[in-house]
C-alpha positions as CSV (number, residue, x, y, z in Angstrom):
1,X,-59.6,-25.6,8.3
2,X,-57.0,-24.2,5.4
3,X,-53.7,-25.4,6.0
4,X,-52.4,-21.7,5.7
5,X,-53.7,-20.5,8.9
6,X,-51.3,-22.6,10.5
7,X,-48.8,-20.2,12.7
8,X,-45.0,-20.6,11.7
9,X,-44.1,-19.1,15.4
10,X,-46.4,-18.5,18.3
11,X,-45.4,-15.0,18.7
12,X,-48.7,-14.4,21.0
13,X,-49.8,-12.4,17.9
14,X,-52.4,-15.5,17.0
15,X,-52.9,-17.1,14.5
16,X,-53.9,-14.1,12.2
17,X,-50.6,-11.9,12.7
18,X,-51.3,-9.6,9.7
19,X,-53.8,-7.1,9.4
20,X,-54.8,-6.2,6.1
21,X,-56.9,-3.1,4.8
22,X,-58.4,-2.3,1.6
23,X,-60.5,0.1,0.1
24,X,-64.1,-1.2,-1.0
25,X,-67.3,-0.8,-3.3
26,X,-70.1,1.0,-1.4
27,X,-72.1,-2.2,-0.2
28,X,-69.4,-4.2,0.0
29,X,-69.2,-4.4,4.2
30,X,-73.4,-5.7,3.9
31,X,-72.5,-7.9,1.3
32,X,-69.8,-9.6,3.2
33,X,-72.3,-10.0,6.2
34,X,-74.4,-12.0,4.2
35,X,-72.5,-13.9,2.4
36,X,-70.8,-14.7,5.8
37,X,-74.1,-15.2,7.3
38,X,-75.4,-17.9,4.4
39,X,-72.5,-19.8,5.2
40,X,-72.6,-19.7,8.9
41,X,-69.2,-18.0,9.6
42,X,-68.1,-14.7,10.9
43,X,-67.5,-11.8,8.5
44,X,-63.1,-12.2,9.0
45,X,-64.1,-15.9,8.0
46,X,-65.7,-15.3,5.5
47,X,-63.1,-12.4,3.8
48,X,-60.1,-14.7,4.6
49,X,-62.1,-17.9,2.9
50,X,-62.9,-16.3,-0.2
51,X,-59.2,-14.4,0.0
52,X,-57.2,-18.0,-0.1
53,X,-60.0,-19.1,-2.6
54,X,-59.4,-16.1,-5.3
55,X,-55.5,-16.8,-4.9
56,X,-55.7,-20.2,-5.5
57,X,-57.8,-19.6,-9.0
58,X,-55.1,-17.4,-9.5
59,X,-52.4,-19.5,-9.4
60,X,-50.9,-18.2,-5.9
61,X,-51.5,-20.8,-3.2
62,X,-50.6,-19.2,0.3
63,X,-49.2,-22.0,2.7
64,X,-47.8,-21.8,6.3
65,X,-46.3,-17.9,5.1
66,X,-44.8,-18.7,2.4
67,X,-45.7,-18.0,-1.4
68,X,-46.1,-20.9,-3.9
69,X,-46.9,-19.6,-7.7
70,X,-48.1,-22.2,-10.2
């Protein structure tokens, strides 16, 4: 498990306070499902996986809530 998905406060949000939306390709919704279901995860898995993973190639590393840039 990624060390950012460790809650700060238990705020009986859970662990996943912040909802996020964002506008997609066409396809995009089947092509999460399954690349989520080749790697035997759920779909919100899958998005927040690949989310922390595109940061950190990015040089943003997401940890406990807070913001790290390298």
């Amino acid at each position: 498990m990624h060390e950012a998905y460790q809650p700060i406060i238990d705020d009986g949000r859970g662990r996943f306070p912040e909802d996020l939306r964002v506008k997609a390709p066409r396809g995009a919704r089947a092509a999460i499902a399954a690349a989520a279901q080749l790697k035997h995860t759920t779909h919100s898995e899958y998005v927040r996986q690949a989310l922390l993973r595109c940061l950190e190639a990015d040089g943003v590393k997401l940890r406990r809530g807070t913001v790290e840039v390298t």
